[in-house]
C-alpha positions in Angstrom: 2.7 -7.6 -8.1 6.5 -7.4 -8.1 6.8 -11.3 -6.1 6.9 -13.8 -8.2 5.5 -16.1 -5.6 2.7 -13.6 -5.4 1.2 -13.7 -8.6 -2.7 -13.6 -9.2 -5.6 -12.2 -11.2 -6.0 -9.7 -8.1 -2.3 -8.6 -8.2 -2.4 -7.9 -12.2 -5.9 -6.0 -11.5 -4.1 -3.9 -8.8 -0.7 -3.2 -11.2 -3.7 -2.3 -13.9 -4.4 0.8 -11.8 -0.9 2.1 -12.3 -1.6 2.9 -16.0 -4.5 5.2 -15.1 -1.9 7.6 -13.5 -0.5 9.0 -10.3 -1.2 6.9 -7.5 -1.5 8.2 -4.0 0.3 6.9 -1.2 1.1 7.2 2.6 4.6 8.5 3.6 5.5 5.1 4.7 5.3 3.2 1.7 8.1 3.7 -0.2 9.4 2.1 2.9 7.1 -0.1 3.8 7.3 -1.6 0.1 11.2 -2.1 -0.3 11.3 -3.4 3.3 8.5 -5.9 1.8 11.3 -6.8 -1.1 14.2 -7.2 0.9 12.5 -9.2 3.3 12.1 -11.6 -0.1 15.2 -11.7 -1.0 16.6 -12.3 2.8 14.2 -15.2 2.6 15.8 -16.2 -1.0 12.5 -15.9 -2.4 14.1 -13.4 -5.3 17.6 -13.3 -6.8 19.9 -10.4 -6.0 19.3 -9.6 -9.6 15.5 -9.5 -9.3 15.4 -7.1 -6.1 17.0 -4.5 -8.1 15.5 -4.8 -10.8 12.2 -4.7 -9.1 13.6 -1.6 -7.2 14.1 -0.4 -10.9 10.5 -0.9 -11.6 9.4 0.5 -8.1 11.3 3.9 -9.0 9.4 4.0 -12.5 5.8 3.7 -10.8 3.6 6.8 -11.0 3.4 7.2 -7.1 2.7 10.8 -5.3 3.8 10.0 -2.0 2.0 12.2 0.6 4.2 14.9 2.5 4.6 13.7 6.2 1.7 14.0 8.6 0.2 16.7 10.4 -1.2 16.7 13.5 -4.6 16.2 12.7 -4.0 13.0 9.7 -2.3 11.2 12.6 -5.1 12.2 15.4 -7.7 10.7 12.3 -5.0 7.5 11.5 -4.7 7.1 15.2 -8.3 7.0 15.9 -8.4 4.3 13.2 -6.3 1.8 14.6 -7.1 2.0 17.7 -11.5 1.9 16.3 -10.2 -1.2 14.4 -7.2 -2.4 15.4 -4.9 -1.8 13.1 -1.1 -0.5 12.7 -0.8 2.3 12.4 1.0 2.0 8.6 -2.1 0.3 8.0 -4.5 3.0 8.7 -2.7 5.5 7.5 -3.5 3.9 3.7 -7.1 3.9 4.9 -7.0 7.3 5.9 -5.3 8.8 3.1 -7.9 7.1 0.9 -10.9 8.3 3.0 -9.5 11.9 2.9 -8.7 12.0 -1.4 -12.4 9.8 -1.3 -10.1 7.2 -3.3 -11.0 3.1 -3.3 -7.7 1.7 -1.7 -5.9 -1.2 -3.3 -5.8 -3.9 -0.7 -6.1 -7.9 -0.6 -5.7 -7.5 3.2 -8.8 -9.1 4.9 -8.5 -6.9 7.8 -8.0 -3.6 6.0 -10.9 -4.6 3.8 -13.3 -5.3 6.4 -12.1 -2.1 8.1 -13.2 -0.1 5.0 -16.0 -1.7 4.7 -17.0 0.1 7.9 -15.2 3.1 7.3 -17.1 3.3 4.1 -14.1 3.3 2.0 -14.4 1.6 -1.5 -11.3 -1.3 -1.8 -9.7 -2.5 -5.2 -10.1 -4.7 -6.9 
């Protein structure tokens, strides 16, 4: 949603959800996320102008990043990865979602068909 390159009906859907309120979100994404937009502007696909001001609009989202992991989230995320070989980032958003029984916001094939199993409800 914040790549120009990137834009689609299912990207505007998933930016929708961020009016509803406080989004939920692994430790790593703030991260994971900014890594994703300096990567675009390394590649020149954004301006030095657009990566801050998308780091502007990053800062305004309503996220409620979750404290760092216990022992037992990263036994559960762990188990995940390894049950459908993931990363571990990656099933760490399908844990967190799993736990707060919260659809997770994904185009990712992968992560999809891993909550499909997991019985995890994916956006949009």
């Amino acid at each position: 949603m914040l790549l120009p390159d990137e834009q689609s009906a299912a990207a505007d859907a998933l930016a929708a959800r961020f009016a509803e309120g406080s989004v939920p979100v692994p430790t790593i994404w703030p991260l994971e996320v900014r890594n994703a937009m300096l990567a675009a502007l390394r590649q020149r696909r954004i301006t030095a102008a657009e990566f801050d001001e998308r780091l502007d609009v990053l800062a305004l989202l309503p996220v409620e990043v979750e404290p760092a992991a216990d022992a037992a989230t990263l036994k559960r995320a762990v188990a995940l990865a390894r049950r459908h070989d993931l990363s571990l980032y990656d099933a760490s958003y399908i844990d967190l979602a799993k736990q707060r029984g919260l659809p997770l916001a994904t185009l990712d094939a992968k992560l999809r068909k891993a909550c499909a199993a997991m019985r995890v409800a994916v956006i949009p």
